[in-house]
Every structure is written in structure tokens, then in C-alpha cells.
MOPAC internal coordinates of N, CA, C and O (Angstrom, degrees):
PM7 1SCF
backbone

  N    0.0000 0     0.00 0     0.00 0    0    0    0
  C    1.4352 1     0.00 0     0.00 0    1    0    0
  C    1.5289 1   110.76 1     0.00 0    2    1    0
  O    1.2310 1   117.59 1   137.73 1    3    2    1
  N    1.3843 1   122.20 1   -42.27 1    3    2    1
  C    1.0498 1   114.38 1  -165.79 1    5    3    2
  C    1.5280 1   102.02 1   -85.17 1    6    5    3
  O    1.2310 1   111.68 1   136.05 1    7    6    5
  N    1.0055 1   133.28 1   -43.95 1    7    6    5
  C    1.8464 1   144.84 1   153.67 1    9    7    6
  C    1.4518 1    94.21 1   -14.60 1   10    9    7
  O    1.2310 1   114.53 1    98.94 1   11   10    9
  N    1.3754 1   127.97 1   -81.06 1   11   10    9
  C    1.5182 1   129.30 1   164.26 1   13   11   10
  C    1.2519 1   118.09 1   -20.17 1   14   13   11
  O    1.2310 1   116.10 1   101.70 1   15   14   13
  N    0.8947 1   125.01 1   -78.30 1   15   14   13
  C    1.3846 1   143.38 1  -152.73 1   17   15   14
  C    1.7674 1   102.36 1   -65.88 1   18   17   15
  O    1.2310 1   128.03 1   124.99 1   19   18   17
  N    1.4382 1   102.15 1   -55.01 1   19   18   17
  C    1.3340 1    97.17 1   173.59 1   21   19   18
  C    1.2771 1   128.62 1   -94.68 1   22   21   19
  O    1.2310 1   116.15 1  -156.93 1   23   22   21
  N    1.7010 1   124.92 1    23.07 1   23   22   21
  C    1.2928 1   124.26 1  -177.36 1   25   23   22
  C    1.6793 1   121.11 1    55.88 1   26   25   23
  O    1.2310 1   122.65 1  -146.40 1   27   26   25
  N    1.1537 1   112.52 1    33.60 1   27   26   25
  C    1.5392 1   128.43 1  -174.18 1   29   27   26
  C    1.5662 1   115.28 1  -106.18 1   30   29   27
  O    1.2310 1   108.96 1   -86.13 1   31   30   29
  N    0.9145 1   138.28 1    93.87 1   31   30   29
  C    1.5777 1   132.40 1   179.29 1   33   31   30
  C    1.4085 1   129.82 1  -114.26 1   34   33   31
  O    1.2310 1   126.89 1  -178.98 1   35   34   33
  N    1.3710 1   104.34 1     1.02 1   35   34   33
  C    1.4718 1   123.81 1   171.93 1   37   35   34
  C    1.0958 1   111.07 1  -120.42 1   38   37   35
  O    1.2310 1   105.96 1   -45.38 1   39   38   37
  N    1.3651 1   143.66 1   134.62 1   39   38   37
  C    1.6813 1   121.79 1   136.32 1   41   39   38
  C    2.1126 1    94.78 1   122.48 1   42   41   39
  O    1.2310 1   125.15 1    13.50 1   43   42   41
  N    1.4396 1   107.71 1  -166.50 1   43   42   41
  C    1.6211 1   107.71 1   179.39 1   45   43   42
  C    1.4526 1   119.40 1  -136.31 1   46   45   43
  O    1.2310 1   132.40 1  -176.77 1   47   46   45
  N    1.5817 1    93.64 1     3.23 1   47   46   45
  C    1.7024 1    86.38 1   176.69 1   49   47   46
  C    1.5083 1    96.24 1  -142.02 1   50   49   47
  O    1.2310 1   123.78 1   -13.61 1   51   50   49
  N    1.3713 1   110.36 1   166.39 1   51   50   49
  C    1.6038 1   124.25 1   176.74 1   53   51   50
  C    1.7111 1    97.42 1   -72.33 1   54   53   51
  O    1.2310 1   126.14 1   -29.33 1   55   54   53
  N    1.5585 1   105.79 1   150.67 1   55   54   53
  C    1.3953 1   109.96 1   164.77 1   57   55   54
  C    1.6222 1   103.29 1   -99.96 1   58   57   55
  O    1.2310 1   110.99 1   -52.03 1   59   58   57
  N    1.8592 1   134.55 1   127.97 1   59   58   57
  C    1.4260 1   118.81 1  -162.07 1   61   59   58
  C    1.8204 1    87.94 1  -103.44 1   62   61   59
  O    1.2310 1   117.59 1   -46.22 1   63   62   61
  N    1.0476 1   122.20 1   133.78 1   63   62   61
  C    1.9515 1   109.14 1   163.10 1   65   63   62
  C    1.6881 1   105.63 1   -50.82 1   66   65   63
  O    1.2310 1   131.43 1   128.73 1   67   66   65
  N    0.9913 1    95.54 1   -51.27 1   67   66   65
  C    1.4593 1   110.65 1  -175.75 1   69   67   66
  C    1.5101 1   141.98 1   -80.81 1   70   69   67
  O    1.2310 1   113.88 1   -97.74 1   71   70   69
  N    1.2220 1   129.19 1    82.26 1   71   70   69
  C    1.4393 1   127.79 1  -135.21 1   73   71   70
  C    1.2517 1   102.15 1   -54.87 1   74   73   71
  O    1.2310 1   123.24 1   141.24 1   75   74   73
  N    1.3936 1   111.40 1   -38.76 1   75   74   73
  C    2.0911 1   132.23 1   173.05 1   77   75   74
  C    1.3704 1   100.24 1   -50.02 1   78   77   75
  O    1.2310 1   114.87 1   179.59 1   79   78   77
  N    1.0957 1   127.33 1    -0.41 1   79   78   77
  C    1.7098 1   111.22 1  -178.09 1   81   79   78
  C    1.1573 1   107.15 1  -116.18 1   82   81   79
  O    1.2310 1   119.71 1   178.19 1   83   82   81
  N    1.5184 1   118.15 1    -1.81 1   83   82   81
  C    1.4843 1   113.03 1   171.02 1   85   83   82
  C    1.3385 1   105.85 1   -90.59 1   86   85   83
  O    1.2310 1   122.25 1   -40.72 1   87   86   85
  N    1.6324 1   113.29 1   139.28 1   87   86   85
  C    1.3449 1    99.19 1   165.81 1   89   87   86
  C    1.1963 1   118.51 1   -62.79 1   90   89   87
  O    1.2310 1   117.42 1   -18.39 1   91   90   89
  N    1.4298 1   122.51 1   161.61 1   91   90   89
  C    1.4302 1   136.76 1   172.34 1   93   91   90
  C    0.9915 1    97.61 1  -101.02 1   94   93   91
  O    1.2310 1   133.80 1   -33.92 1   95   94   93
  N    1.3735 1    90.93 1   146.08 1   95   94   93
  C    1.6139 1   109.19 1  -178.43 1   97   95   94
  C    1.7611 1   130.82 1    59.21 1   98   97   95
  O    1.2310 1   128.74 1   177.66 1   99   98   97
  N    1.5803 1   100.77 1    -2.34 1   99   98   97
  C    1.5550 1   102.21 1   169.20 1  101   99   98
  C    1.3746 1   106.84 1  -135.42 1  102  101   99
  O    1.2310 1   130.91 1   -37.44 1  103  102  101
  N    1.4028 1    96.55 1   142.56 1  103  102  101
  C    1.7764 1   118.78 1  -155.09 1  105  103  102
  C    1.3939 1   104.51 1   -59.83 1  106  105  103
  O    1.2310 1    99.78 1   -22.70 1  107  106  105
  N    1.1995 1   154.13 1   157.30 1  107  106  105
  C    1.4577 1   173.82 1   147.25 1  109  107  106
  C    1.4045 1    83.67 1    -9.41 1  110  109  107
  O    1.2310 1   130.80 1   -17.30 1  111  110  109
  N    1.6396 1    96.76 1   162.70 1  111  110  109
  C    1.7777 1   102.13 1   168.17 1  113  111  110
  C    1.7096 1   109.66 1  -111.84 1  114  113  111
  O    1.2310 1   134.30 1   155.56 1  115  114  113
  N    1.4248 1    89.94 1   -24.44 1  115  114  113
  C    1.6151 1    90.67 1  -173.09 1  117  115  114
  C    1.5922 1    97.05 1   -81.07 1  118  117  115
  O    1.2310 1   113.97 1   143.37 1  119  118  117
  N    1.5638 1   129.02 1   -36.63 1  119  118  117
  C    1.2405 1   118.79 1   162.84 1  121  119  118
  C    2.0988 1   138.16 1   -45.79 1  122  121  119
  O    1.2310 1   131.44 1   141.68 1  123  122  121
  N    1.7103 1    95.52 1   -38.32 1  123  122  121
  C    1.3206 1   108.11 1   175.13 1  125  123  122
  C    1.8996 1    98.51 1   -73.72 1  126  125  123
  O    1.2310 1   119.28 1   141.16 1  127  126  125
  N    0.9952 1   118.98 1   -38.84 1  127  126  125
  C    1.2053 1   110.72 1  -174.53 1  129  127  126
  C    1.6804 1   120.30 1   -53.85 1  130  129  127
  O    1.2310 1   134.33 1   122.24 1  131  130  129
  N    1.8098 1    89.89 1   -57.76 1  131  130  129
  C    1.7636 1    92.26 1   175.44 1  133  131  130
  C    1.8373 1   123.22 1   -71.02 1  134  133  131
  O    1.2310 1   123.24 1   178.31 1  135  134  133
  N    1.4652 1   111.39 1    -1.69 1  135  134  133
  C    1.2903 1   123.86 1   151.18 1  137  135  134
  C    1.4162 1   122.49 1   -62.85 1  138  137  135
  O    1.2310 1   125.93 1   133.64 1  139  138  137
  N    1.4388 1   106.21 1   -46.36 1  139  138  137
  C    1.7472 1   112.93 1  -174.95 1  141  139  138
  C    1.5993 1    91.02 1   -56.82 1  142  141  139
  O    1.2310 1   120.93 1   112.35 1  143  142  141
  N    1.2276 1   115.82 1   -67.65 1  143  142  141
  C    1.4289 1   121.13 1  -150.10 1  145  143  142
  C    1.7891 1    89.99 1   -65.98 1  146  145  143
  O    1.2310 1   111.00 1   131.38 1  147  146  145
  N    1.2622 1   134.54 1   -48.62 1  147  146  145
  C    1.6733 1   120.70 1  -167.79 1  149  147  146
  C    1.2860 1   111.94 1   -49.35 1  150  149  147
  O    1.2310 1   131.64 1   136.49 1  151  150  149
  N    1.6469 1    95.14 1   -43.51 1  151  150  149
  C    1.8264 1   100.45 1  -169.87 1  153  151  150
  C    1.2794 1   104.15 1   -70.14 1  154  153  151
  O    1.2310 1   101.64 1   147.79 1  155  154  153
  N    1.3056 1   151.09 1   -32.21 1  155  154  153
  C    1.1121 1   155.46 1  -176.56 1  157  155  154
  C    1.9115 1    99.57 1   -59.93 1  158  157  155
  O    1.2310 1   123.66 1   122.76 1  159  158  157
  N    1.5960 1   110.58 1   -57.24 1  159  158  157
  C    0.9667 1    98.57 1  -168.35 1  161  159  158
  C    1.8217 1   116.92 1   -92.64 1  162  161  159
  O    1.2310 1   129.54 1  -178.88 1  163  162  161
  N    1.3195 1    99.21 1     1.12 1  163  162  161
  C    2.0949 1    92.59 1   158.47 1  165  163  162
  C    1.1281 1    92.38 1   -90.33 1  166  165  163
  O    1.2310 1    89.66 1  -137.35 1  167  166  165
  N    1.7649 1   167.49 1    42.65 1  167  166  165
  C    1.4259 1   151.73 1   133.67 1  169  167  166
  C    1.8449 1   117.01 1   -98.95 1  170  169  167
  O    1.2310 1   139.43 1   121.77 1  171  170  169
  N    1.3928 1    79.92 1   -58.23 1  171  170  169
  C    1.7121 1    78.15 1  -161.45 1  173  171  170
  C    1.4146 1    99.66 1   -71.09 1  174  173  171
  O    1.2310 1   107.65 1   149.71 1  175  174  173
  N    1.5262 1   140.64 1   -30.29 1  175  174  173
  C    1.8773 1   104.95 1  -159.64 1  177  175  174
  C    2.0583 1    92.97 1   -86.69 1  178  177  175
  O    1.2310 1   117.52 1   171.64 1  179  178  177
  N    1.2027 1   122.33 1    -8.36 1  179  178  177
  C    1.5072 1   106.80 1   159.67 1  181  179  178
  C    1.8645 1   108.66 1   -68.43 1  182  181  179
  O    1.2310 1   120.05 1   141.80 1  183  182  181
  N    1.4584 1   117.51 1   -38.20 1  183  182  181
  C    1.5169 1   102.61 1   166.22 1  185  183  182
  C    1.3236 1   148.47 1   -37.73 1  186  185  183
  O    1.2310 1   139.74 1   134.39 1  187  186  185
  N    1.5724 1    79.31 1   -45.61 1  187  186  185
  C    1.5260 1   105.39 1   171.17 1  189  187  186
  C    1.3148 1   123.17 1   -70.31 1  190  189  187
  O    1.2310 1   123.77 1   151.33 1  191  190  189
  N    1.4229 1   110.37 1   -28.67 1  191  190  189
  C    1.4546 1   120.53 1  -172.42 1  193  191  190
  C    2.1039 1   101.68 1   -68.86 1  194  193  191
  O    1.2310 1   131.09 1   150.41 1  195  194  193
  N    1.4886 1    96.19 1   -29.59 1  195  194  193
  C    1.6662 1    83.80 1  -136.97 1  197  195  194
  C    2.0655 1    77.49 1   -90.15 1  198  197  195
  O    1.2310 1   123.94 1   158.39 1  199  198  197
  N    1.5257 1   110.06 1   -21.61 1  199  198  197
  C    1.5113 1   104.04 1   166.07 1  201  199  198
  C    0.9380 1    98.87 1   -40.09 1  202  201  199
  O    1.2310 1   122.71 1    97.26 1  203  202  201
  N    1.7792 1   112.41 1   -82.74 1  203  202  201
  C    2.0279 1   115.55 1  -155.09 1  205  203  202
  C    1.3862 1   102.86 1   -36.34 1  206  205  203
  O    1.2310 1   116.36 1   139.74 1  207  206  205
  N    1.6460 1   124.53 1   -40.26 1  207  206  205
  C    1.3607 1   103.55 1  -163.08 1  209  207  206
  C    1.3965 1   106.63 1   -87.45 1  210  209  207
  O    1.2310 1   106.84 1  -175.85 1  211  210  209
  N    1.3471 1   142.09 1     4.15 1  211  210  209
  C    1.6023 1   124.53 1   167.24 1  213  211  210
  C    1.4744 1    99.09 1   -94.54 1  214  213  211
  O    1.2310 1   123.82 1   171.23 1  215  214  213
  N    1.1841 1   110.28 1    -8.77 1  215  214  213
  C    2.0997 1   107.19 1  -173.72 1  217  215  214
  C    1.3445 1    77.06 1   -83.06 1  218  217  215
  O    1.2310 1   100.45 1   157.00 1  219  218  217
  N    0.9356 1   153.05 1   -23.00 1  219  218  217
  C    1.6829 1   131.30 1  -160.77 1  221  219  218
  C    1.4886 1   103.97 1   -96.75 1  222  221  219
  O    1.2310 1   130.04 1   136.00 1  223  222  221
  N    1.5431 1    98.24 1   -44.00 1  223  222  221
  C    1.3812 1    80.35 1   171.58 1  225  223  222
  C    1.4603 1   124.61 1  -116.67 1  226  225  223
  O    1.2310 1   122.96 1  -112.53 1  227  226  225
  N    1.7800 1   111.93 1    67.47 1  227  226  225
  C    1.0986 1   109.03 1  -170.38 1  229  227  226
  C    1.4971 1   175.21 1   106.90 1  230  229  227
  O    1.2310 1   137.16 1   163.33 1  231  230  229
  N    1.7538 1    84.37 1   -16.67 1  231  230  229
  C    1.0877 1   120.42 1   147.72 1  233  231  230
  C    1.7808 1   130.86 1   -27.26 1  234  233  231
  O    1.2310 1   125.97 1   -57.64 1  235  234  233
  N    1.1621 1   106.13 1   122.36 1  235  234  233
  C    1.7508 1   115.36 1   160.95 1  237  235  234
  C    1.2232 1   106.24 1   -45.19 1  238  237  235
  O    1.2310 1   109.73 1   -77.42 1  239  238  237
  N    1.0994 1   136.88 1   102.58 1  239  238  237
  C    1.7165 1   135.54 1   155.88 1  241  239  238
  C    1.8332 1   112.84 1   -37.60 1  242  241  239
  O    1.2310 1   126.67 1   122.27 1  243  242  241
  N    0.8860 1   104.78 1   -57.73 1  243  242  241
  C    1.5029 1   117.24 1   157.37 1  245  243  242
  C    1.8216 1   110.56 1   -35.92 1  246  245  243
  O    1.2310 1   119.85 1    94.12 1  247  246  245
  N    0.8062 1   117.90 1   -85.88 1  247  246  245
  C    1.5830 1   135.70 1   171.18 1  249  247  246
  C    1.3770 1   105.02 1   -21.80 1  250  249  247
  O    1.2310 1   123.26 1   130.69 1  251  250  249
  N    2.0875 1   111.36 1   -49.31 1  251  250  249
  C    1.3560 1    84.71 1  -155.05 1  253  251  250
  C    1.6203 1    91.55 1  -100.20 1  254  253  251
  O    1.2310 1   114.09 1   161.96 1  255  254  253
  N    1.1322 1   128.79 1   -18.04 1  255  254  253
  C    1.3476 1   143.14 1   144.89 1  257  255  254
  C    1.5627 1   109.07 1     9.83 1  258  257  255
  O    1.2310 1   124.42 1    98.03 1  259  258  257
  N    1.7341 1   109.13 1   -81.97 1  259  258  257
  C    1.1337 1   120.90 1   173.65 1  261  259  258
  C    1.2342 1   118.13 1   -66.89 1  262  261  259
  O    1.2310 1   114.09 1   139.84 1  263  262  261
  N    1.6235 1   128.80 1   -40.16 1  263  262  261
  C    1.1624 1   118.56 1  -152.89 1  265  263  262
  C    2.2321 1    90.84 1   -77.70 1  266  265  263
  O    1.2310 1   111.70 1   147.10 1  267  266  265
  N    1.2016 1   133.24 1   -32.90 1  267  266  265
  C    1.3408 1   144.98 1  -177.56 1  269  267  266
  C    1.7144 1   103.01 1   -50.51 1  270  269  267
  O    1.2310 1   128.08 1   134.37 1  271  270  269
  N    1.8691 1   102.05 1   -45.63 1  271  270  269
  C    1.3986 1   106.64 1  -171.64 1  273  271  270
  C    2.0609 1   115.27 1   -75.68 1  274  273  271
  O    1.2310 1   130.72 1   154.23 1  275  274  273
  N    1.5149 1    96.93 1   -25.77 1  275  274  273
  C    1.3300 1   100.17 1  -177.37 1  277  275  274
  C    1.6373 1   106.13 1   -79.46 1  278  277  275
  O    1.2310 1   118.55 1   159.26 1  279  278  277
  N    1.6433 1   120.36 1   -20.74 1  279  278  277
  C    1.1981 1   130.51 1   162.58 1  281  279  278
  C    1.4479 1   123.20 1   -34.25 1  282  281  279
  O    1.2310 1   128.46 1   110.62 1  283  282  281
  N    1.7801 1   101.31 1   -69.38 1  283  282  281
  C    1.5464 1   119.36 1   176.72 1  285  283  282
  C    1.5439 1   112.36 1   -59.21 1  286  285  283
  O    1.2310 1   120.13 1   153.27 1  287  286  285
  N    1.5046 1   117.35 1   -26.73 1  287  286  285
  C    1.3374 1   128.63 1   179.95 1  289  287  286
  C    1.6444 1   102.63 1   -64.18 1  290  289  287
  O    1.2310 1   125.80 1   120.32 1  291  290  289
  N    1.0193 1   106.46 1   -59.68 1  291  290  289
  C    1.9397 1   110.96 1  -172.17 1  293  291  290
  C    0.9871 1    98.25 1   -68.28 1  294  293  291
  O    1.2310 1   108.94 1   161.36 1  295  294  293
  N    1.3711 1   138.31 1   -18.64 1  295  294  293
  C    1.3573 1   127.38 1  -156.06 1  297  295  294
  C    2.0313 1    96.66 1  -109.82 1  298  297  295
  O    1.2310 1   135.74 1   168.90 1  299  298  297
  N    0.5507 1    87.13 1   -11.10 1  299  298  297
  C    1.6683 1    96.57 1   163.54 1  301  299  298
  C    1.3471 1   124.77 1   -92.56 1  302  301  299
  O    1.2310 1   134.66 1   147.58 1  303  302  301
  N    1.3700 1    89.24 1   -32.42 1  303  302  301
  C    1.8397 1   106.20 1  -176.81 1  305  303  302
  C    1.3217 1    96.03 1   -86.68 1  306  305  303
  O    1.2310 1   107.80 1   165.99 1  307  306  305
  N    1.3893 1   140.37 1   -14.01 1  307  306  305
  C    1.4019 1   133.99 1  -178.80 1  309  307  306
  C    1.6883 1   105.01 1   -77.53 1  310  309  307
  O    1.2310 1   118.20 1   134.25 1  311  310  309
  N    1.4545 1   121.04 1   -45.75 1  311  310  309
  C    1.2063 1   129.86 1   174.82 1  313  311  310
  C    1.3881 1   117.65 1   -71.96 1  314  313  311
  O    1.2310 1   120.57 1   106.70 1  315  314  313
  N    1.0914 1   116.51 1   -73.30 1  315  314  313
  C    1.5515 1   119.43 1  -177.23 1  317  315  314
  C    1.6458 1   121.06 1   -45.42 1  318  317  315
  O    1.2310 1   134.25 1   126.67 1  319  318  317
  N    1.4309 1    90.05 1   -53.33 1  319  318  317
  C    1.8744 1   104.21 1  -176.06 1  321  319  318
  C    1.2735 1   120.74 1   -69.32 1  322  321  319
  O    1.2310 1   128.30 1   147.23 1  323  322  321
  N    2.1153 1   101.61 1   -32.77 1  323  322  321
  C    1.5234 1    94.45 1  -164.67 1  325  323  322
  C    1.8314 1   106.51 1  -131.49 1  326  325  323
  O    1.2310 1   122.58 1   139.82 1  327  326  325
  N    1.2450 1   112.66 1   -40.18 1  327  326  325
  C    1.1666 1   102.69 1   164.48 1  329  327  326
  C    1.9190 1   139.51 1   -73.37 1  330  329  327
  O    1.2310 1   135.06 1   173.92 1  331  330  329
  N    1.4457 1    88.47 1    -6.08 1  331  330  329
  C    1.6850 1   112.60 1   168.78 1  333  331  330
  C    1.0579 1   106.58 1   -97.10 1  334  333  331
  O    1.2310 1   109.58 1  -173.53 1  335  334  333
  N    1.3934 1   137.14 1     6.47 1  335  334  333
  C    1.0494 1   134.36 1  -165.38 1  337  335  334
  C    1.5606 1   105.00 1   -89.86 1  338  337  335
  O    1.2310 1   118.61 1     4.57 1  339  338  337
  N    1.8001 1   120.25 1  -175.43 1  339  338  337
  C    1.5287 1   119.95 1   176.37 1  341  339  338
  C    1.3784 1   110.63 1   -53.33 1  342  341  339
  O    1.2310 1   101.65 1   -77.53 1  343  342  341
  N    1.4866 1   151.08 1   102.47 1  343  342  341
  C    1.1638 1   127.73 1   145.83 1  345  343  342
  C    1.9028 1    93.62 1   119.06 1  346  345  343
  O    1.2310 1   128.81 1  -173.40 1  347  346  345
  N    1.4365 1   100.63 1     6.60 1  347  346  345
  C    1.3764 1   107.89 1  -171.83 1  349  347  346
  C    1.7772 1   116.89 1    75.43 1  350  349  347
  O    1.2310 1   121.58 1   170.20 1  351  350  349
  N    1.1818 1   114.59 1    -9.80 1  351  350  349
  C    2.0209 1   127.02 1   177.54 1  353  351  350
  C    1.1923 1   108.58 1  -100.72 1  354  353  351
  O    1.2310 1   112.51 1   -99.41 1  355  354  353
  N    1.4684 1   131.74 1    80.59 1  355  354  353
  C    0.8106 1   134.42 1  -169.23 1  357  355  354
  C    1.7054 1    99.72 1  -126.23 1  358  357  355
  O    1.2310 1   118.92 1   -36.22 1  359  358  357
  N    1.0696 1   119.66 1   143.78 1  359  358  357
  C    1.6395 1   135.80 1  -166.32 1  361  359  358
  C    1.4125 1   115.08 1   -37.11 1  362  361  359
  O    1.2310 1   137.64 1   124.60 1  363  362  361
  N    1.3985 1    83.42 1   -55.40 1  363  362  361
  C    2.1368 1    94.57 1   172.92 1  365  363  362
  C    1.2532 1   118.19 1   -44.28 1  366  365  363
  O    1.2310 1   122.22 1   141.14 1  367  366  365
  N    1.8485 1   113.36 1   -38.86 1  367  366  365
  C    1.7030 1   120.23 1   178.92 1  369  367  366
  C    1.4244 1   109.79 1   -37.03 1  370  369  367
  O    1.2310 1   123.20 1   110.42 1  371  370  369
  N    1.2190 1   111.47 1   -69.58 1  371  370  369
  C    1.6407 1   127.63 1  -169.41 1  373  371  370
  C    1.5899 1   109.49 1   -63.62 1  374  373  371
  O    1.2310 1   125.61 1   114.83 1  375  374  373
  N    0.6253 1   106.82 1   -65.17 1  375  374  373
  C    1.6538 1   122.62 1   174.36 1  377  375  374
  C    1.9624 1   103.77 1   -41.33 1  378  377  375
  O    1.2310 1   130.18 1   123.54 1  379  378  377
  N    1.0000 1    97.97 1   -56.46 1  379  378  377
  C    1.9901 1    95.75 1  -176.20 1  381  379  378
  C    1.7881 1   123.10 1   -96.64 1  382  381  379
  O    1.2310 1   126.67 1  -172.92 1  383  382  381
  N    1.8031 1   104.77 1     7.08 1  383  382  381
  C    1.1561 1   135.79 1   165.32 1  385  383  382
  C    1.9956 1    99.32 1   -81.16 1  386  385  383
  O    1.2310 1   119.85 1    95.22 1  387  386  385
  N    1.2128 1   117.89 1   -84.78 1  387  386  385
  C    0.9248 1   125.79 1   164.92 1  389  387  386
  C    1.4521 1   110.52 1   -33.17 1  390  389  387
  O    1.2310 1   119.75 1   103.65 1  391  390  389
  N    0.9630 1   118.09 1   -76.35 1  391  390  389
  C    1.9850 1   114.17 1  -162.66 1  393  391  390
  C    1.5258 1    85.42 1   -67.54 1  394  393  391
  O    1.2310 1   103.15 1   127.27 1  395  394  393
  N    1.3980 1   148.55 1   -52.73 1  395  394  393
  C    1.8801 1   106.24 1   176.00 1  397  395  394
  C    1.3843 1   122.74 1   -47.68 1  398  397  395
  O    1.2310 1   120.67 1   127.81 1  399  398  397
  N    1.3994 1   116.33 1   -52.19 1  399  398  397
  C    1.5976 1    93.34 1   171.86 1  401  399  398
  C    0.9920 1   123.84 1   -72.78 1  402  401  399
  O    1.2310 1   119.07 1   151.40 1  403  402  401
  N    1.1741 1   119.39 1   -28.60 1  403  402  401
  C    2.1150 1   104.06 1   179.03 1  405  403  402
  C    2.0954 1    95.53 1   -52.60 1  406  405  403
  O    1.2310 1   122.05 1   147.01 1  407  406  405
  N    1.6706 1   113.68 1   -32.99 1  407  406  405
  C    1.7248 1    92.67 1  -160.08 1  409  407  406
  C    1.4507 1    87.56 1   -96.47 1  410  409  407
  O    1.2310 1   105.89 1   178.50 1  411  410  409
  N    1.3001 1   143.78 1    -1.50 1  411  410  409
  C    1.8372 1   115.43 1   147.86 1  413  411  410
  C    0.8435 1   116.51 1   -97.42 1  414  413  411
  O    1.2310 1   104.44 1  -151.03 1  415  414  413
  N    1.9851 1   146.34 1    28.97 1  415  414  413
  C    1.1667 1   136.72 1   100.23 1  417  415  414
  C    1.3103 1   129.39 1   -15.52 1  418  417  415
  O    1.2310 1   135.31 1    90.28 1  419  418  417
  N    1.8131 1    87.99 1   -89.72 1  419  418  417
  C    1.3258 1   100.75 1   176.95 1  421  419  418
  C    1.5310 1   123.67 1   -39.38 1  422  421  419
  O    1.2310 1   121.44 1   119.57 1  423  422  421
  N    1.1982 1   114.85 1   -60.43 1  423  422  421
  C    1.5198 1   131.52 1   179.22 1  425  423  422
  C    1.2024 1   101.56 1   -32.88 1  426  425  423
  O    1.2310 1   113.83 1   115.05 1  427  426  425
  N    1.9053 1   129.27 1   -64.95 1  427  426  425
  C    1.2515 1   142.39 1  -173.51 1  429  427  426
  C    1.5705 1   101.81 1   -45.64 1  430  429  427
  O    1.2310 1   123.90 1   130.84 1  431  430  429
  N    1.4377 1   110.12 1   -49.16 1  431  430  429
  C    1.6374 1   123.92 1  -169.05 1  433  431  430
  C    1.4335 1   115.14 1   -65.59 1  434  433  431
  O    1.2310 1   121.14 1   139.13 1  435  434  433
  N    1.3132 1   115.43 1   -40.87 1  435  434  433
  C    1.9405 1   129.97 1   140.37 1  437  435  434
  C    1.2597 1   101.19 1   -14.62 1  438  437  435
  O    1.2310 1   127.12 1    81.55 1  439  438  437
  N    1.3695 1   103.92 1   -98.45 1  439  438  437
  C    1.4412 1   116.45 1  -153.39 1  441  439  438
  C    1.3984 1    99.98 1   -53.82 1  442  441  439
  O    1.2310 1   118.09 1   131.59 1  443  442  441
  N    1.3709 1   121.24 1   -48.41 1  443  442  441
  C    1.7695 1   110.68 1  -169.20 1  445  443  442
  C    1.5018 1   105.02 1   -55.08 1  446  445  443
  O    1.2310 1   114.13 1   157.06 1  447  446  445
  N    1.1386 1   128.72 1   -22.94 1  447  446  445
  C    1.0725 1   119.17 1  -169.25 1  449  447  446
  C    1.5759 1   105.22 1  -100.74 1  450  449  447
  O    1.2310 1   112.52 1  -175.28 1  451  450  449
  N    1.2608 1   131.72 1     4.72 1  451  450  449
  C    1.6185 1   114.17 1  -167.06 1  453  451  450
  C    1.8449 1    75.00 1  -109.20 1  454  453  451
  O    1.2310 1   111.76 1   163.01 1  455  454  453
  N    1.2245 1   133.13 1   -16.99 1  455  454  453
  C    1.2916 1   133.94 1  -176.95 1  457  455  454
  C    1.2554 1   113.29 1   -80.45 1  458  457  455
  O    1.2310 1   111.13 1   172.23 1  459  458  457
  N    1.6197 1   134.31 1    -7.77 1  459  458  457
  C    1.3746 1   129.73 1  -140.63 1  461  459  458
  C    2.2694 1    99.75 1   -91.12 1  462  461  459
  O    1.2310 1   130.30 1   176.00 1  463  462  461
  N    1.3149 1    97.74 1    -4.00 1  463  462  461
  C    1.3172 1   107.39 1  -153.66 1  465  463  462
  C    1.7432 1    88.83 1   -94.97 1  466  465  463
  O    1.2310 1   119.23 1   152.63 1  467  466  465
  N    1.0131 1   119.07 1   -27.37 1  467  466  465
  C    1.5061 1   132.24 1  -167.40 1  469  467  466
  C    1.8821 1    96.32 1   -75.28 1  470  469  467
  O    1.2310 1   118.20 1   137.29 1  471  470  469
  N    1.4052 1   121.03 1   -42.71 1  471  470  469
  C    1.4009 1   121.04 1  -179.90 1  473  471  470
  C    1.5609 1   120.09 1   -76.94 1  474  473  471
  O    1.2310 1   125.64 1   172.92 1  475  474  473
  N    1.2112 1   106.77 1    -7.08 1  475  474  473
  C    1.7047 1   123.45 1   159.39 1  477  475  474
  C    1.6602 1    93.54 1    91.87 1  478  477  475
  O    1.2310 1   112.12 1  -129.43 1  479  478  477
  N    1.2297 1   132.46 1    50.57 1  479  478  477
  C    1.5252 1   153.56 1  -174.22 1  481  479  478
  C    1.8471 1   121.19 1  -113.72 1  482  481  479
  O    1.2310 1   120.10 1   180.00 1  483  482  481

């Protein structure tokens, strides 16, 4: 959309003629945009990874149910709350930075543990 909108099809930021037409002090739009989408994609397909591996071995469907849904939750809350935010630092940043890694910790800490029976422990 924003590629559209601003006639941009190469590259991550708008070129302005006018230095006065950029906002000051707030980051590019076509730049925050291709941020939303990067950060999205260095988190979730390791999410996904470390799901398949407790569904394989075992996992609560239930368990991972929620823990997938509180995923999409932070991960919304990373964009909307914090990188849309004033100046791009917006509350949600910190908050859904933190709660992804605490849940591919945890997640990791899942699986090590639905596995622990397999090492004769």
C-alpha cells in the first residue's frame, strides 16, 4: 500500500524534493512499514518452528493454542502500539519485544521438557 501510494518500487524510504516535507523527527513511512513486515518475519517462522517441534512431540493442543494466540497478540502490539507509535517508541515496542522472547523461551523450555523422557532422565 504504501509502495502505491507513494510511487516507490525499489528501495525503503521515500525520496522528499523538499526536505520541509519530511517530517522531522518521525521515521519514513515506507521505511516503518518494511520494518513492520521484517520484524514480523525474523520472529514468527522460528515460532512456528519451535510449535511443530512440541506438536511432535506432544504438546497440549490447548497449550499451544493459546500460547500461538498470545503470539499474534504481541505481535500486533509490536506494530500498532509501539512501532506506530510517536517517534516510532511507543509502549507496545518494549512490552511485545520482551513477551516474544520470554514465549520462544518458554516455548523452547516446552519442548525441552516434553523431550526430557527420551534421554532416559
Amino acid at each position: 500500500m504504501m509502495r502505491v501510494k507513494g510511487d516507490k518500487w525499489v528501495g525503503d524510504r521515500f525520496q522528499h524534493a523538499d526536505p520541509q516535507e519530511a517530517n522531522q523527527g518521525e521515521p519514513d513511512e515506507l521505511y516503518l512499514a518494511t520494518r513492520c513486515h521484517q520484524n514480523f518475519i525474523e520472529n514468527v517462522p522460528l515460532a512456528f518452528v519451535l510449535a511443530a517441534i512440541a506438536e511432535l512431540n506432544g504438546a497440549n493442543r490447548k497449550v499451544l493454542n493459546y500460547c500461538m494466540a498470545a503470539l499474534f497478540v504481541l505481535r500486533i502490539a509490536h506494530v500498532e502500539l509501539g512501532l506506530r507509535g510517536k517517534g516510532a517508541m511507543g509502549t507496545g515496542r518494549a512490552l511485545a519485544y520482551f513477551g516474544t522472547q520470554g514465549f520462544l523461551g518458554g516455548l523452547a523450555a516446552y519442548s525441552t521438557y516434553l523431550v526430557k523422557g527420551y534421554w532416559g532422565y
